[in-house]
Residue frames relative to the residue before (quaternion, step in Angstrom):
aa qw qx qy qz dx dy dz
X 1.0000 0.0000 0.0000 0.0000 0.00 0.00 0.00
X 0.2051 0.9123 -0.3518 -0.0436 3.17 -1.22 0.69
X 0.1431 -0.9373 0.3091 0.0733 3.07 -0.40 1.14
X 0.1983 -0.8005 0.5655 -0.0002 3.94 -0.49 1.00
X 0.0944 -0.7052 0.7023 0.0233 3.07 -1.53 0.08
X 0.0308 -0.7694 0.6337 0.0746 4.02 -0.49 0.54
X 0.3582 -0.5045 0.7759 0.1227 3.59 -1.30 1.73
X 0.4206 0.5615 -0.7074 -0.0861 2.51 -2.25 0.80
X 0.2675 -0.7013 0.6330 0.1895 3.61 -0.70 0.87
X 0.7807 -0.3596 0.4480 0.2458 2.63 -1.99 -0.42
X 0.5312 0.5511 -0.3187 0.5591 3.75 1.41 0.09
X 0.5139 -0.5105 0.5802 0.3725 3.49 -1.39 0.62
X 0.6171 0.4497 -0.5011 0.4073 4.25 0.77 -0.41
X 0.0183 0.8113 -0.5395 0.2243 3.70 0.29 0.76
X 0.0296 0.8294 -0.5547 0.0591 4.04 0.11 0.90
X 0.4935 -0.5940 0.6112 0.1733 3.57 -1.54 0.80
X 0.2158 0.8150 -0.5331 -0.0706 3.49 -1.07 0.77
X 0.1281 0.9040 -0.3818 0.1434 3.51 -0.61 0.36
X 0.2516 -0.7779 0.5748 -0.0341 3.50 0.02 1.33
X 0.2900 -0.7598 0.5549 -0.1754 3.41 -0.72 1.44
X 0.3399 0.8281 -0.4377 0.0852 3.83 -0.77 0.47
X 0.4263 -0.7071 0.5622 -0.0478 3.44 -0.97 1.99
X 0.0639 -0.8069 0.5826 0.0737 3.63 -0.73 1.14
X 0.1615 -0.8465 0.4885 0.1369 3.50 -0.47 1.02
X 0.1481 -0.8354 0.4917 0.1958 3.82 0.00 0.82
X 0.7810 0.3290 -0.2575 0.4642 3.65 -1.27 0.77
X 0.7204 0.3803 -0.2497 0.5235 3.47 1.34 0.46
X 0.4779 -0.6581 0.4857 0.3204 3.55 -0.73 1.30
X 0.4188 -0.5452 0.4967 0.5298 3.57 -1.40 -0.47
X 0.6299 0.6259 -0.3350 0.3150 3.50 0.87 -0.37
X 0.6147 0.4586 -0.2268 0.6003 3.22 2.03 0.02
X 0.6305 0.4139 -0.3621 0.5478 3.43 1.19 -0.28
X 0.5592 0.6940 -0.3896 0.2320 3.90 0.91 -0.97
X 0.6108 0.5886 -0.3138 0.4267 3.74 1.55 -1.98
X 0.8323 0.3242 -0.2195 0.3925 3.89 0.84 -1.00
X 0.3852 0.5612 -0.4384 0.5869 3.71 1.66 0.40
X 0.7537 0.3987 -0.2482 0.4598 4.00 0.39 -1.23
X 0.5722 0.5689 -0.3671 0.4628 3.54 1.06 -0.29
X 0.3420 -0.8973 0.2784 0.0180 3.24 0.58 2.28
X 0.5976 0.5831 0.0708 0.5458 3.36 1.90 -1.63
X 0.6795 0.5022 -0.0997 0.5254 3.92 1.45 -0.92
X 0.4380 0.8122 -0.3601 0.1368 3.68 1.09 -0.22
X 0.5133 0.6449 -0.2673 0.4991 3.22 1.80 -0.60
X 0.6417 0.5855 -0.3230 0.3757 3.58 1.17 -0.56
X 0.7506 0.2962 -0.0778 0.5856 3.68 1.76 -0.72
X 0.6496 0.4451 -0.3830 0.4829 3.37 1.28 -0.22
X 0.3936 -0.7080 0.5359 0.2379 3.33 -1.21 1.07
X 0.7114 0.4865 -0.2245 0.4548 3.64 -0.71 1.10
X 0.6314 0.4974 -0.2700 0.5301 3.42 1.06 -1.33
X 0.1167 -0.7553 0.6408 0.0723 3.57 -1.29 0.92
X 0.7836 -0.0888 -0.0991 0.6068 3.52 0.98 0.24
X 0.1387 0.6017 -0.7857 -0.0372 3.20 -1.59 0.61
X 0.0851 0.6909 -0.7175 0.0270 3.09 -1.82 0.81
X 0.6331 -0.5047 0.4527 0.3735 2.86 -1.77 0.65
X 0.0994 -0.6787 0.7234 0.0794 3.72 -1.58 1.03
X 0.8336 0.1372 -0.1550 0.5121 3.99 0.67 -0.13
X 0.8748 0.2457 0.0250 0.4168 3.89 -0.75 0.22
X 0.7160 -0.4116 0.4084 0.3887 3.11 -1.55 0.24
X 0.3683 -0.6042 0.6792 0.1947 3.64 -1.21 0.29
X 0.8037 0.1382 -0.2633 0.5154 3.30 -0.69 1.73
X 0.6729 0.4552 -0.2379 0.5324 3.72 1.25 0.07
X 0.7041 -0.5901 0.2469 0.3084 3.13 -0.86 1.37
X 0.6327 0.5572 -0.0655 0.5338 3.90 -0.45 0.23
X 0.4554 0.7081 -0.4394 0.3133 3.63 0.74 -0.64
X 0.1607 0.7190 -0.6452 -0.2023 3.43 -1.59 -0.57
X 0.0771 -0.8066 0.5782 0.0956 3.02 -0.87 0.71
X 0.5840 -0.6273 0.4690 0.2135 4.31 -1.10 0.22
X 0.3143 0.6864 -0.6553 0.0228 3.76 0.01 0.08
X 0.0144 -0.6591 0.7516 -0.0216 3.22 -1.96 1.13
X 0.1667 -0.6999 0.6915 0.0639 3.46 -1.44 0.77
X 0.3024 -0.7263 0.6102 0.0936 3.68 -0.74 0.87
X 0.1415 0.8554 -0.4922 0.0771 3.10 -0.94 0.95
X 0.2033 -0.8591 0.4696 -0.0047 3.12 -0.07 1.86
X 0.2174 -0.7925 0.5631 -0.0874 3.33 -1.12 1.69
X 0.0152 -0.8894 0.4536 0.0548 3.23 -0.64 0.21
X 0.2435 -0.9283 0.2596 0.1074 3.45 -0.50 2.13
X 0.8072 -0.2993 0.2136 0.4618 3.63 -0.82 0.14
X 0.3874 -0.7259 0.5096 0.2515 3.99 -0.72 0.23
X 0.4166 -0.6716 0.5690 0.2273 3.05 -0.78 1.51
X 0.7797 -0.0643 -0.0174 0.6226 3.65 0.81 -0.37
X 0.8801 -0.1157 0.1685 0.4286 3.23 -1.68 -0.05
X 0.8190 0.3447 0.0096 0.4587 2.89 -0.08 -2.39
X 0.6457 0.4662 -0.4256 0.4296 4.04 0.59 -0.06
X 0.3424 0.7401 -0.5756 -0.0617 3.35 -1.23 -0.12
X 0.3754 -0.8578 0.3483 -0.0436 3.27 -0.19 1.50
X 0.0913 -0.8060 0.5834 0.0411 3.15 -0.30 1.58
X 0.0087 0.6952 -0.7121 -0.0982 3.61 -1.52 0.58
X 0.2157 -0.7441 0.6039 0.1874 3.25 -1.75 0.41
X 0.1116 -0.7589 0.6374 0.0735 3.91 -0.54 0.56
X 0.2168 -0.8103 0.5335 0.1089 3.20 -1.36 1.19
X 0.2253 -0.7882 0.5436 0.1803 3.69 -0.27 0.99
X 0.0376 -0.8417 0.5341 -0.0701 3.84 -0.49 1.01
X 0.0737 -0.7989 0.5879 0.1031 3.81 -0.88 0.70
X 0.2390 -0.7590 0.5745 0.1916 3.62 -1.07 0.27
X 0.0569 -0.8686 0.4899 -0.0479 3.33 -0.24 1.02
X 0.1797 -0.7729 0.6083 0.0142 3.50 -0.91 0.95
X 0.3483 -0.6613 0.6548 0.1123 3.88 -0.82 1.11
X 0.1207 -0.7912 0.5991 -0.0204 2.98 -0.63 1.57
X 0.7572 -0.3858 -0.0074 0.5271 3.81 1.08 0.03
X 0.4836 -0.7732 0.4084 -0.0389 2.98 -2.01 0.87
X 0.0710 0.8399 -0.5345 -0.0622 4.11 0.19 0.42
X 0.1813 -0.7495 0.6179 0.1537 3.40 0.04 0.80
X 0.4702 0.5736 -0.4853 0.4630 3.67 0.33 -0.30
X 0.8083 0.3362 -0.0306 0.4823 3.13 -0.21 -1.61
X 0.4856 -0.8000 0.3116 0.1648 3.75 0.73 -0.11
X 0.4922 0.7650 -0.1290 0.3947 2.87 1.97 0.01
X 0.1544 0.8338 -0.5249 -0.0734 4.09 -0.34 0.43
X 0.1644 -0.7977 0.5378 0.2176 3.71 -0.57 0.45
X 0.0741 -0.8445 0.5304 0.0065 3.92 -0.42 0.80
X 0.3445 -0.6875 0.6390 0.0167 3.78 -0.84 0.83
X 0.2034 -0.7140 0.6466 0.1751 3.46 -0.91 1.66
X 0.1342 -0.9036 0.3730 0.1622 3.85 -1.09 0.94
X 0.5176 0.1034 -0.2033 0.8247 3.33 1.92 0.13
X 0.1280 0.6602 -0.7374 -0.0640 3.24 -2.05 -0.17
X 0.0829 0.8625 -0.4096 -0.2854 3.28 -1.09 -0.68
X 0.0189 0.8009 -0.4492 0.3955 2.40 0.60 2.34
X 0.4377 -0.6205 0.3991 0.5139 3.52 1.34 -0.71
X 0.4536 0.5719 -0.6214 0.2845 3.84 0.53 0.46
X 0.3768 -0.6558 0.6115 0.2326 2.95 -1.43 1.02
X 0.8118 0.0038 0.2143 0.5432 3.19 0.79 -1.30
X 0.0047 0.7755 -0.6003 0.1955 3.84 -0.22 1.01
X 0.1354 0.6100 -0.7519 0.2103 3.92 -1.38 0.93
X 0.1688 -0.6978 0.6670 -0.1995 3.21 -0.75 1.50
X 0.0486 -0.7625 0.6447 0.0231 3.25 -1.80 0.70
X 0.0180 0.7425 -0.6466 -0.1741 3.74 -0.53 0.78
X 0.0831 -0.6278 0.7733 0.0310 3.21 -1.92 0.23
X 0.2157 -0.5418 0.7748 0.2441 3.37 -1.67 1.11
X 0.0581 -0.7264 0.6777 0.0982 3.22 -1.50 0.26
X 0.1929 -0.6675 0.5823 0.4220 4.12 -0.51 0.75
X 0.7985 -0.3352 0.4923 0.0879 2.43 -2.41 0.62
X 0.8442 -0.1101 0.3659 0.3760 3.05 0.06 -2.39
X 0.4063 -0.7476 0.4114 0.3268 3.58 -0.17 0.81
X 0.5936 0.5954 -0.3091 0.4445 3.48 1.22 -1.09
X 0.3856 -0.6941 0.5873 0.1570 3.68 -1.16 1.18
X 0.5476 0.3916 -0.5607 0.4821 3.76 0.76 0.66
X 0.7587 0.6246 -0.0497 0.1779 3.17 0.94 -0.48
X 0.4146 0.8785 -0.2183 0.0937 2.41 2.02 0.05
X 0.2010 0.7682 -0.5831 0.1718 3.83 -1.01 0.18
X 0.0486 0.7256 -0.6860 0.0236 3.50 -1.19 0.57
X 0.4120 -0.7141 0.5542 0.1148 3.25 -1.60 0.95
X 0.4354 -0.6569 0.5984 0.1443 3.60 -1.58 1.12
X 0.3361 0.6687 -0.6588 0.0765 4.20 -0.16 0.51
X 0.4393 -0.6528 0.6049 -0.1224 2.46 -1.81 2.13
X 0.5453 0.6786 -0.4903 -0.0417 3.43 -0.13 0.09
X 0.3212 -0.7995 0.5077 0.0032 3.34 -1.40 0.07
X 0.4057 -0.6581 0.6134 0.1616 3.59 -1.80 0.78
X 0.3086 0.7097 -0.6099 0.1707 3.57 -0.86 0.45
X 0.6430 -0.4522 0.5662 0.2482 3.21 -1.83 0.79
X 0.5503 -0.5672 0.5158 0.3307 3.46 -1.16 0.97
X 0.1747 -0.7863 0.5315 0.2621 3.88 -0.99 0.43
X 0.7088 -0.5129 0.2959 0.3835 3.64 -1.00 1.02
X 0.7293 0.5442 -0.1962 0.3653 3.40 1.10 -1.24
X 0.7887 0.4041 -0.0065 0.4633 3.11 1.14 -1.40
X 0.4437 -0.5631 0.6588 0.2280 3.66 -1.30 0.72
X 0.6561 -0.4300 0.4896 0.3807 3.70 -1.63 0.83
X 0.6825 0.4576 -0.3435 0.4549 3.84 0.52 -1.27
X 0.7027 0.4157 -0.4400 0.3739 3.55 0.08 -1.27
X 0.7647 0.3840 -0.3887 0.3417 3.63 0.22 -1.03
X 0.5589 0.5389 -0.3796 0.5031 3.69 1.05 -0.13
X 0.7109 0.4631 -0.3125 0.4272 3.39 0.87 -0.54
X 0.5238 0.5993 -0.3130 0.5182 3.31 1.63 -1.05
X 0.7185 0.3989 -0.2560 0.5090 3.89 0.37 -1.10
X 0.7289 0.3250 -0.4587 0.3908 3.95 0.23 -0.14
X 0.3009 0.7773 -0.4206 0.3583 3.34 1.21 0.06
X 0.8109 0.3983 -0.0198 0.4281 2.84 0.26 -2.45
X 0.6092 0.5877 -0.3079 0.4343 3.68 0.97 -0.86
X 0.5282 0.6319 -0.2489 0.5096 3.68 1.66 -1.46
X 0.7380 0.4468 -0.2270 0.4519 3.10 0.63 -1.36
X 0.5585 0.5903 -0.3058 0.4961 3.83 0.82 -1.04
X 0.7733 0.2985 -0.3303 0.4515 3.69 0.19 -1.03
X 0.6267 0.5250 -0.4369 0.3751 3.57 0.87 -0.66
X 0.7121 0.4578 -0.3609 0.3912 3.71 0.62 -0.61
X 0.5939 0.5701 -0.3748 0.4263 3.32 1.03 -0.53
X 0.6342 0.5369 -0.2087 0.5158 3.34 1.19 -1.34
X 0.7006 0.3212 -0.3864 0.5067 3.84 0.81 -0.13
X 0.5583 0.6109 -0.4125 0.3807 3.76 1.38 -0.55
X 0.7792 0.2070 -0.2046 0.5551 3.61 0.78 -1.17
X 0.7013 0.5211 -0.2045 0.4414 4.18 0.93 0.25
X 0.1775 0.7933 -0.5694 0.1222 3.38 1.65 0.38
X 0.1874 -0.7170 0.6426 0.1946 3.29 -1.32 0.92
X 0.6467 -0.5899 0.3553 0.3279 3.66 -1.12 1.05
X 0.3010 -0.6851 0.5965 0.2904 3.77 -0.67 0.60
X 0.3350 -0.7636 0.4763 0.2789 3.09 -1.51 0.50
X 0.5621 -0.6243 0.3888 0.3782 3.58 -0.95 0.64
């Protein structure tokens, strides 16, 4: 489900918001929270991401940074027959955990270089449970965020682009801590 909302005034400072949210079923938040807080690990749940590592600090302490990059191999038109040119371009963010409530389940993180077109980006996740009842179990991922419009992108696409990735996040998590049994 998702739900958004795009500020814009009458000023060129115009900002993107939009709060985003991934239900994982058969998983506590207190089981989904260890692989959400795992600041340095993002490549393991984010669809797309081909590395992230830690470049400053402790993972899970205020201040961090961490690297994500996604490679993406394209391939351009033939100058003739016999050519056909392959390139790859790596899209990379730096990201910096501005704060953390494990209690509460919450981390808020700040994109600080990239070169993607964010001007500016601050993001919050939160697990949140679901349901008190133990048949019931399930807890929800809401993402949402502030960010400068990007040059490239329409309000929709980048909302559409991020429920994607979040969809994708809850589903791997949800198959990491929810393997269903195969059948013989």
């Amino acid at each position: 489900m998702a739900m958004a909302t795009e500020e814009s005034s009458q000023s060129e400072q115009s900002k993107w918001e939009g709060k985003l949210c991934a239900e994982i079923k058969g998983a506590t938040a207190d089981q989904v929270w260890p692989l959400l807080e795992d600041f340095f690990n993002l490549h393991k749940w984010f669809p797309g991401i081909d590395t992230c590592k830690a470049l400053e600090g402790v993972s899970g302490q205020s201040g961090c940074i961490r690297y994500c990059a996604k490679t993406i191999s394209t391939t351009s038109a033939p100058a003739s027959e016999s050519e056909e040119k392959k390139m790859e371009t790596t899209m990379w963010a730096k990201e910096r955990l501005v704060a953390i409530d494990p209690v509460e389940r919450w981390l808020s993180y700040e994109v600080t270089e990239n070169n993607i077109g964010m001007k500016s980006y601050m993001a919050t996740m939160k697990v949140l449970q679901l349901s008190k009842s133990a048949k019931e179990e399930g807890c929800q991922i809401e993402w949402s965020f502030v960010a400068d419009p990007v040059e490239s992108l329409t309000f929709e696409g980048f909302l559409s682009n991020f429920e994607s990735i979040l969809q994708g996040m809850a589903q791997r998590m949800e198959e990491a801590l929810c393997p269903t049994p195969t059948s013989l």
